[in-house]
MARGU-452938 format. One line per 5 residues: number of its first residue (from 1); for each residue x, z, y of N, C-alpha, C, O, CB. Coordinates in nm, 2 decimals, always signed. Glycine has a CB too. Example, Ala and Ser with C-alpha at 12.3 -4.5 7.8 and 13.67 -1.06 7.14 Angstrom:
<rs>
1> +1.32,+0.78,-0.57,+1.23,+0.78,-0.45,+1.32,+0.78,-0.33,+1.42,+0.85,-0.33,+1.13,+0.90,-0.45  +1.28,+0.71,-0.22,+1.37,+0.71,-0.11,+1.29,+0.79,+0.00,+1.34,+0.80,+0.11,+1.41,+0.57,-0.06 $
</rs>
This chain:
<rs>
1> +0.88,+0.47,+2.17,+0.86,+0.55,+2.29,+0.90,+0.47,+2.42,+0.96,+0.36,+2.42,+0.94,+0.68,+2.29  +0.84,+0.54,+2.51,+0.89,+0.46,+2.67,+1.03,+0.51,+2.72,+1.08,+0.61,+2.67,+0.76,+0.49,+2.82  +1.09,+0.44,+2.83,+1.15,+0.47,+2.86,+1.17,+0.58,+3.00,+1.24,+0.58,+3.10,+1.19,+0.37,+2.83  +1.07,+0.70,+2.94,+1.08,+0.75,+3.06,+1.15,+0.87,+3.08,+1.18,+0.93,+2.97,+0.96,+0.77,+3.10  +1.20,+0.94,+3.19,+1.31,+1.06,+3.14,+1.27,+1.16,+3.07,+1.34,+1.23,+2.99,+1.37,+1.14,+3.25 $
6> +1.13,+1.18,+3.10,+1.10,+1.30,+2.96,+1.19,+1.24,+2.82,+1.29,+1.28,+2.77,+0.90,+1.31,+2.90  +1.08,+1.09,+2.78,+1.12,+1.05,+2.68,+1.29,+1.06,+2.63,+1.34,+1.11,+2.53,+1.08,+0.93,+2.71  +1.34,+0.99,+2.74,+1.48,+1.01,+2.68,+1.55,+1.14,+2.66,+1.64,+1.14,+2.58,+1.57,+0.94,+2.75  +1.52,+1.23,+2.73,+1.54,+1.42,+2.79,+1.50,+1.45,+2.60,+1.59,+1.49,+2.53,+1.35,+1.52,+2.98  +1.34,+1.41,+2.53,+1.29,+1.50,+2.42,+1.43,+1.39,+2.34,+1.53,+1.45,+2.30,+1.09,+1.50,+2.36 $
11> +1.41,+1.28,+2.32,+1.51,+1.20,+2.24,+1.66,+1.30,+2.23,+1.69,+1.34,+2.12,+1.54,+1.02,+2.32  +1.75,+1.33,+2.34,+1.86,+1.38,+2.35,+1.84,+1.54,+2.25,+1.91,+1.58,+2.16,+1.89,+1.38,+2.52  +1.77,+1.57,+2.28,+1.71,+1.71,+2.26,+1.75,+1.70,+2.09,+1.84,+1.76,+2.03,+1.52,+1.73,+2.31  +1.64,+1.62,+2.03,+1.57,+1.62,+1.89,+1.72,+1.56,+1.87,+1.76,+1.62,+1.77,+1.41,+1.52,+1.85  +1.79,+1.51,+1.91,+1.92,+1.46,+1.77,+2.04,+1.58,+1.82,+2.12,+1.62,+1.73,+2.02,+1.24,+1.79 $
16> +2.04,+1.62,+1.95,+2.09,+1.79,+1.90,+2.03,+1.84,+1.79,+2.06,+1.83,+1.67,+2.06,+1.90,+2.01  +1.94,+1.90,+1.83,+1.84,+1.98,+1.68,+1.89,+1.93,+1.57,+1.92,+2.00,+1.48,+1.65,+1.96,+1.66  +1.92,+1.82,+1.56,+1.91,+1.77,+1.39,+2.06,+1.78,+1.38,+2.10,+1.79,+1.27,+1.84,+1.59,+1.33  +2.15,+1.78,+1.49,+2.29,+1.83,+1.41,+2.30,+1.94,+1.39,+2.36,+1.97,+1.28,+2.40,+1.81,+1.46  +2.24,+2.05,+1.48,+2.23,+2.17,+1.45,+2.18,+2.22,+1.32,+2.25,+2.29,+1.25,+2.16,+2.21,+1.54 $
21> +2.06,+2.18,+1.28,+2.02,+2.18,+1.16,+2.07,+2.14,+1.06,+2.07,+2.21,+0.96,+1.94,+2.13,+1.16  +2.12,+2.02,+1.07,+2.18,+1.95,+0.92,+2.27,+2.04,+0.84,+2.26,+2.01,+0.72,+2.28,+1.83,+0.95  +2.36,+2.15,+0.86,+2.48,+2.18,+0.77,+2.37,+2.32,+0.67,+2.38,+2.36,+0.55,+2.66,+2.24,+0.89  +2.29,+2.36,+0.77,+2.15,+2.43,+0.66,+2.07,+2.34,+0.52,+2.06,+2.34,+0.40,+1.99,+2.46,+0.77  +2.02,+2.29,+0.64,+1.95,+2.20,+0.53,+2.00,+2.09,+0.44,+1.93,+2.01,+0.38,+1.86,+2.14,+0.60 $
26> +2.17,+2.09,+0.45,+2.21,+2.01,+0.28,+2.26,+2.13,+0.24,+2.29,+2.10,+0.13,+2.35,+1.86,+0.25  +2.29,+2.28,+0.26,+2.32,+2.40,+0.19,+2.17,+2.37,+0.11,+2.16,+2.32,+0.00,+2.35,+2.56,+0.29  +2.09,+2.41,+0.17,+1.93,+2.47,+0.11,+1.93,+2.34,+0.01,+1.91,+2.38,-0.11,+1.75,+2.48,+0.26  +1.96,+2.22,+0.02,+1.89,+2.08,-0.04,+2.01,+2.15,-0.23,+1.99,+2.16,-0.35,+1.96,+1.86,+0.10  +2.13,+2.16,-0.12,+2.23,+2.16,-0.23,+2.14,+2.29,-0.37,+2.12,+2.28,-0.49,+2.41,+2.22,-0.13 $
31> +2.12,+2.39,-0.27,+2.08,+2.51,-0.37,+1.94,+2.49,-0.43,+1.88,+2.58,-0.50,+2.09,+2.66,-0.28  +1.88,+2.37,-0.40,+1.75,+2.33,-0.48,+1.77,+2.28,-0.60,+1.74,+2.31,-0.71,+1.66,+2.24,-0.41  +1.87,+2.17,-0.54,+1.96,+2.10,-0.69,+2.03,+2.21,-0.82,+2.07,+2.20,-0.94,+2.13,+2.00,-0.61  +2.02,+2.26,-0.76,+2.11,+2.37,-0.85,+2.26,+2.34,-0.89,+2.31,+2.36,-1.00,+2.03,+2.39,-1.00  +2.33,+2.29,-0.78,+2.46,+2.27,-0.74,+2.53,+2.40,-0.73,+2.63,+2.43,-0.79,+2.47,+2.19,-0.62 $
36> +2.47,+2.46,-0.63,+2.59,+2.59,-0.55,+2.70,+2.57,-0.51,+2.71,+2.49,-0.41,+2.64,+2.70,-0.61  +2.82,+2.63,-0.57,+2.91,+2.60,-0.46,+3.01,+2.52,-0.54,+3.10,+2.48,-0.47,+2.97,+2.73,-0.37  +3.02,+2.47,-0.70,+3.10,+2.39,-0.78,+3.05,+2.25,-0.74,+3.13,+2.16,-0.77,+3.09,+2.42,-0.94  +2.95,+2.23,-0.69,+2.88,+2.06,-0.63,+2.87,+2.00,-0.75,+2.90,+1.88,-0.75,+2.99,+1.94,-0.52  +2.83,+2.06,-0.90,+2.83,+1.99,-1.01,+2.68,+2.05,-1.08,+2.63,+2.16,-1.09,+2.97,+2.00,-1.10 $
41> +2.65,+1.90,-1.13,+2.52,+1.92,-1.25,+2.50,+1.86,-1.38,+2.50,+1.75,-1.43,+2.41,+1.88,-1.20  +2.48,+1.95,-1.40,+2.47,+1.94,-1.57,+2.36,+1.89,-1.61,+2.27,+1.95,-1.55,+2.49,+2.06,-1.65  +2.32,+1.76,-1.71,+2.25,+1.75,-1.78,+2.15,+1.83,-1.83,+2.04,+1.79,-1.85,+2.30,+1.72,-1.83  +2.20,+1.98,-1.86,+2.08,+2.04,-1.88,+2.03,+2.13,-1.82,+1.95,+2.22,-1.85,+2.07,+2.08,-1.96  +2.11,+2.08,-1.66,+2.02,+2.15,-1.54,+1.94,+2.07,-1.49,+1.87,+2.11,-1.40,+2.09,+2.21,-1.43 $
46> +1.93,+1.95,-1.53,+1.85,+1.85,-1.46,+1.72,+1.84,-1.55,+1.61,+1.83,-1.50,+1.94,+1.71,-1.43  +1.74,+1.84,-1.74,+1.64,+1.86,-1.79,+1.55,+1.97,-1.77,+1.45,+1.96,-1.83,+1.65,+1.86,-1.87  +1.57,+2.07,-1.70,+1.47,+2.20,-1.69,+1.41,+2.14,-1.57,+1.29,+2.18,-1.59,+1.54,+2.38,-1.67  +1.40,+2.07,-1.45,+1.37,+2.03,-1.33,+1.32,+1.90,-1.36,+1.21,+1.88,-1.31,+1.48,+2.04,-1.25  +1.37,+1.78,-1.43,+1.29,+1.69,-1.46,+1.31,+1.62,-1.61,+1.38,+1.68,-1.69,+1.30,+1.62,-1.37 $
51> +1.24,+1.50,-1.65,+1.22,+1.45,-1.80,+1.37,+1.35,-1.79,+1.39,+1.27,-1.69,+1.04,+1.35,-1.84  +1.43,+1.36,-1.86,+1.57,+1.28,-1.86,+1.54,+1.17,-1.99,+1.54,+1.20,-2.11,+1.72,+1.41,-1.88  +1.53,+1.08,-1.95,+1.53,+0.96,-2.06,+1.61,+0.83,-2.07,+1.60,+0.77,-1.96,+1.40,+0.91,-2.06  +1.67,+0.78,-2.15,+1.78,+0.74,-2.19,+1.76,+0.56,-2.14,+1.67,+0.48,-2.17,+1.79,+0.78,-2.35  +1.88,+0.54,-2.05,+1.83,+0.38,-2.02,+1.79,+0.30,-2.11,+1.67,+0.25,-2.09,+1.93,+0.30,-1.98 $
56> +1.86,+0.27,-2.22,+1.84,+0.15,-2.28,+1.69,+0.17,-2.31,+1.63,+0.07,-2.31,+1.93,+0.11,-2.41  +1.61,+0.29,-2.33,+1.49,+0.26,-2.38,+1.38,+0.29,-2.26,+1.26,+0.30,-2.28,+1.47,+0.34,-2.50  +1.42,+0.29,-2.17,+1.37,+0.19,-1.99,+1.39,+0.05,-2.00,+1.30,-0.02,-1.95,+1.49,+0.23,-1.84  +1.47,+0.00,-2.05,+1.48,-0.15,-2.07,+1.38,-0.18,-2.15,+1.28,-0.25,-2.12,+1.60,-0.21,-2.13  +1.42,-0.12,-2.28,+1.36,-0.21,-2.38,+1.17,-0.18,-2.33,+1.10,-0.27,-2.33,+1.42,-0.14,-2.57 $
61> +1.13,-0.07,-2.30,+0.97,-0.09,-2.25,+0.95,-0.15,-2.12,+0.83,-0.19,-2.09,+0.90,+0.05,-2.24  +1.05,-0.18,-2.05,+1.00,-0.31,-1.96,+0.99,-0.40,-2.01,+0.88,-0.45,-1.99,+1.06,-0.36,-1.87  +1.09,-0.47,-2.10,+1.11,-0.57,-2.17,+0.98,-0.64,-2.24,+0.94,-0.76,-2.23,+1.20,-0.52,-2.26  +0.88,-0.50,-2.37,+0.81,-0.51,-2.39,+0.66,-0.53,-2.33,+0.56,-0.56,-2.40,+0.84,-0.46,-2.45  +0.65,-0.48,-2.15,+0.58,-0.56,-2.09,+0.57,-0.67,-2.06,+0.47,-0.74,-2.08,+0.59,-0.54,-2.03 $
66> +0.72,-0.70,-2.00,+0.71,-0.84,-2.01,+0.66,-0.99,-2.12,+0.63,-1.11,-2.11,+0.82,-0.84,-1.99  +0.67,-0.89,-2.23,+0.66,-0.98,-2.32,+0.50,-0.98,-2.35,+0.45,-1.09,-2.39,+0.74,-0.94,-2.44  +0.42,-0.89,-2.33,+0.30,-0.85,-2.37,+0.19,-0.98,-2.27,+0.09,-1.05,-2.30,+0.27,-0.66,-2.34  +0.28,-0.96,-2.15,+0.23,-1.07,-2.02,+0.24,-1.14,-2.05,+0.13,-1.21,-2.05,+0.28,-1.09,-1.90  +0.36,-1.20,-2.11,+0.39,-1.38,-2.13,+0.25,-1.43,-2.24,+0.19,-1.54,-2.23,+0.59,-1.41,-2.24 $
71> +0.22,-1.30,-2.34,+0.15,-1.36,-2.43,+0.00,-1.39,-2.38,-0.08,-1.48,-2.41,+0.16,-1.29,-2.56  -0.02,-1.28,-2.29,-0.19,-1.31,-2.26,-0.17,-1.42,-2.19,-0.25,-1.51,-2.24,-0.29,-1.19,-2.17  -0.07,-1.47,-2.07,-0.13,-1.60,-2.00,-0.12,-1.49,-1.88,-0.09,-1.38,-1.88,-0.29,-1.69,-2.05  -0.18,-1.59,-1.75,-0.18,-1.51,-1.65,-0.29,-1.41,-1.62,-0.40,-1.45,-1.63,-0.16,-1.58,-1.55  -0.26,-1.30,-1.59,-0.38,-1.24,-1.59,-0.42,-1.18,-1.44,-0.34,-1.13,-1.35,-0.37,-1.13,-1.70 $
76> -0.54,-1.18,-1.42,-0.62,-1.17,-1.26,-0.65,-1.04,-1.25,-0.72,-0.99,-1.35,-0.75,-1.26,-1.23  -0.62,-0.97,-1.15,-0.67,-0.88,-1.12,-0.79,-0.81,-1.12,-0.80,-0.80,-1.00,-0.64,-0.88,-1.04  -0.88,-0.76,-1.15,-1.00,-0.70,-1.17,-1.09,-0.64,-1.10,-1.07,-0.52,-1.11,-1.00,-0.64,-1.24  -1.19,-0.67,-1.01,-1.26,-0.60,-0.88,-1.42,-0.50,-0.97,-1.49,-0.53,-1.07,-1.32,-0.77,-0.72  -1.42,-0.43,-0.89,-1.50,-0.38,-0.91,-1.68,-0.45,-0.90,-1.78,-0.41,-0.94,-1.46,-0.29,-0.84 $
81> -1.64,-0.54,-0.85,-1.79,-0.67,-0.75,-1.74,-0.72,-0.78,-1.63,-0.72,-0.84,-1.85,-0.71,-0.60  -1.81,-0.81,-0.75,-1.87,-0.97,-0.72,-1.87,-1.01,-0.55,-1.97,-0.99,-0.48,-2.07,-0.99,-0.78  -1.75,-1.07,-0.49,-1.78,-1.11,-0.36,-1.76,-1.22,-0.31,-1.64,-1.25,-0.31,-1.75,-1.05,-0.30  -1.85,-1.32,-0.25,-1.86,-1.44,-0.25,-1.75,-1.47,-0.12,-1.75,-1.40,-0.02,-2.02,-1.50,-0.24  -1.68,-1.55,-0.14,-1.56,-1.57,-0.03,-1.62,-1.59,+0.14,-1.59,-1.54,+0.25,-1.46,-1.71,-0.07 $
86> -1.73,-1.69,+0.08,-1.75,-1.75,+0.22,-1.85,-1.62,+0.31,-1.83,-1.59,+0.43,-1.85,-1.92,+0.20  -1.93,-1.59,+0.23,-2.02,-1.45,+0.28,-2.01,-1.33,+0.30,-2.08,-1.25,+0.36,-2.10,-1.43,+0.22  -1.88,-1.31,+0.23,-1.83,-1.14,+0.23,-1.92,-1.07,+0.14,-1.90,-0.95,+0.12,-1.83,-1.06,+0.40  -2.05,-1.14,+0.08,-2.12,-1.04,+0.08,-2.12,-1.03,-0.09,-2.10,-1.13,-0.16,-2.26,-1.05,+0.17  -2.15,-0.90,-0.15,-2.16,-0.87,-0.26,-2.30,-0.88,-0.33,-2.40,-0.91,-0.26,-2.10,-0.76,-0.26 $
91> -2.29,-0.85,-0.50,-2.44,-0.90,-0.51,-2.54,-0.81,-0.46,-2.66,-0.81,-0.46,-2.48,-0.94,-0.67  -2.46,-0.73,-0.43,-2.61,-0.63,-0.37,-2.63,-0.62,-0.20,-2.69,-0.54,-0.13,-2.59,-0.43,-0.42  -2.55,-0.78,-0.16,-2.56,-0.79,-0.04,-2.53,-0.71,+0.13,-2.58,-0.71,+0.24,-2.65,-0.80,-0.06  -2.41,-0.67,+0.06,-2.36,-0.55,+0.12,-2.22,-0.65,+0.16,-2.17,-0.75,+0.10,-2.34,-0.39,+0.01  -2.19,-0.60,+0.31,-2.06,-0.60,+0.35,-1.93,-0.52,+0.31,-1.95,-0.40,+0.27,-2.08,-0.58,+0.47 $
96> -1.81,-0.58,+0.32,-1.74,-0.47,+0.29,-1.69,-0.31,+0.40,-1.71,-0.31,+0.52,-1.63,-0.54,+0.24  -1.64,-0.22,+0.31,-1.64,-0.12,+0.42,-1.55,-0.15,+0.48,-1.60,-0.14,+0.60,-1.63,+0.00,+0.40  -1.42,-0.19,+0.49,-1.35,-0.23,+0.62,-1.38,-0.31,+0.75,-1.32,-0.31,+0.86,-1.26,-0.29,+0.58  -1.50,-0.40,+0.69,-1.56,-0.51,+0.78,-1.64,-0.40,+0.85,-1.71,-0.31,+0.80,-1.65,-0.64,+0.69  -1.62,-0.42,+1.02,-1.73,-0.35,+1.15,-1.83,-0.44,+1.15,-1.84,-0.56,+1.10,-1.67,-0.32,+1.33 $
101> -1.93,-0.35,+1.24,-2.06,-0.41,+1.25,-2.06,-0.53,+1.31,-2.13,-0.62,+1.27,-2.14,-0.35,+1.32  -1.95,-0.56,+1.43,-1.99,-0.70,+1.50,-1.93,-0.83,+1.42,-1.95,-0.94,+1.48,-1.95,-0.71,+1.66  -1.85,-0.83,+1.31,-1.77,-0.92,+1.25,-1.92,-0.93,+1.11,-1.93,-1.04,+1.05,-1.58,-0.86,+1.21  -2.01,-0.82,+1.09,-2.09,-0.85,+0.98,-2.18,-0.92,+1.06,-2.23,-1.02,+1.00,-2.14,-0.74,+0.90  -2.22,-0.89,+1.21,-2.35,-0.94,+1.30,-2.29,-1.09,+1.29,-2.33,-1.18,+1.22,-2.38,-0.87,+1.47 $
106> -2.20,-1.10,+1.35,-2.11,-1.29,+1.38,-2.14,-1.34,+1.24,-2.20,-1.45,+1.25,-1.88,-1.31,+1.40  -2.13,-1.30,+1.11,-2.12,-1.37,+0.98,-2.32,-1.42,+0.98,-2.38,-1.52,+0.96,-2.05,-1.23,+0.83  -2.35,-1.28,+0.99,-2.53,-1.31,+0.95,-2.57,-1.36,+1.04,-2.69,-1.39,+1.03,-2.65,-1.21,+0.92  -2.50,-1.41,+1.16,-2.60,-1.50,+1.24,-2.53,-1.66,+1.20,-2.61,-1.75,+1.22,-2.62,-1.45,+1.43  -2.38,-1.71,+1.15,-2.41,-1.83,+1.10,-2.45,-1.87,+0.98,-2.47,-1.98,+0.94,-2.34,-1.88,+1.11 $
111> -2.48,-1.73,+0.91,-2.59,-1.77,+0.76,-2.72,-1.81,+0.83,-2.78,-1.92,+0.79,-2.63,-1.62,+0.64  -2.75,-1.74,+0.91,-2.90,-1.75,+0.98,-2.89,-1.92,+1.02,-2.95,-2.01,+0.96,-2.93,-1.62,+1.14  -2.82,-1.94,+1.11,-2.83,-2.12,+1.15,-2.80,-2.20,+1.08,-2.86,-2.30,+1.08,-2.75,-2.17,+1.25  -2.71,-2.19,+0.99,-2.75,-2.26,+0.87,-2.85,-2.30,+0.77,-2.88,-2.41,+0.72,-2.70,-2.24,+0.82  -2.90,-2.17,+0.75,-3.04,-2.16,+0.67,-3.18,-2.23,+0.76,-3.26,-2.31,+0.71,-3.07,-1.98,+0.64 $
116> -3.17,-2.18,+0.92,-3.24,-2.24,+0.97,-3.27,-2.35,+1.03,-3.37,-2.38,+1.09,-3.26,-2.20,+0.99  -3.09,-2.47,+1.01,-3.15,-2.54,+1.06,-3.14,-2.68,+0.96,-3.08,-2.70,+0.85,-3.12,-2.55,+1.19  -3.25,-2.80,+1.07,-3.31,-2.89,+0.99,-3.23,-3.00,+1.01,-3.18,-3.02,+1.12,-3.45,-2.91,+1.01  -3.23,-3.08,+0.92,-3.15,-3.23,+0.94,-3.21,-3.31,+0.91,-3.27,-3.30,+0.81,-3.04,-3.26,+0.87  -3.21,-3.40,+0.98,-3.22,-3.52,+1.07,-3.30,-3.65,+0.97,-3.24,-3.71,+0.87,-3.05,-3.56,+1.12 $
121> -3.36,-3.66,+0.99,-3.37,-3.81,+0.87,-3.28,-3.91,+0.96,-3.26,-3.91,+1.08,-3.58,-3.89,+0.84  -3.24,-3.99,+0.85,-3.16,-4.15,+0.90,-3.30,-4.23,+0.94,-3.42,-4.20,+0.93,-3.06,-4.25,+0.74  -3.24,-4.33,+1.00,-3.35,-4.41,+1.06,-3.33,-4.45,+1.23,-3.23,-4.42,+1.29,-3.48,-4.32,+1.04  -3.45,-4.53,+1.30,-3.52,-4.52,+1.39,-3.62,-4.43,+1.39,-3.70,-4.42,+1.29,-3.55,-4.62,+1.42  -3.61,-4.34,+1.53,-3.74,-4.27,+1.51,-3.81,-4.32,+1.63,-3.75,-4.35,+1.73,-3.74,-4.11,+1.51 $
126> -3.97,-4.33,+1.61,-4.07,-4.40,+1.72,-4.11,-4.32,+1.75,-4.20,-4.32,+1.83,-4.17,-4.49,+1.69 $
</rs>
């Protein structure tokens, strides 16, 4: 933001509000958790709310990614196309959608001078 007195006037404002606010909203946060007022949770208050699964076998299936990687070799990411670096353009000759019109116009007109022009024979010419 700028530094103008509104600006700093809404800034002062908004971090009142949020102290005001705060001692609600870690009650409400607390009573989502299903804390209340002992500030304790139990294992099988956390399984009814989410899937609880055991570290070591978080390791061990990273682990077995890693290993699955090492064996293929490196592997490349997968596009949906075919797009030629220098052209942007795909095989069905399309730009991409992020690319605007005047960066596609700038591209097709140095395909165009290239294509159209002619070179030179070596020599004297008479």
């Amino acid at each position: 933001m700028a530094k103008s007195l509104r600006s700093k006037w809404r800034r002062k404002m908004r971090a009142e509000k949020r102290k005001k606010v705060a001692p609600k909203e870690l009650a409400r946060l607390k009573s989502t958790l299903g804390q209340g007022e002992n500030g304790e949770i139990t294992m099988k208050d956390m399984a009814e709310i989410a899937t609880v699964v055991p570290v070591h076998k978080l390791k061990q299936k990273s682990e077995d990614v890693e290993m699955k990687t090492e064996e293929d070799g490196p592997s490349k990411m997968e596009m949906d196309s075919k797009r030629s670096k220098k052209t942007m353009l795909d095989e069905h000759g399309q730009y991409p959608k992020w690319m605007n019109q005047r960066q596609a116009k700038k591209l097709k007109s140095k395909r165009k001078a290239v294509k159209g022009k002619h070179k030179l024979k070596k020599g004297v010419a008479w």
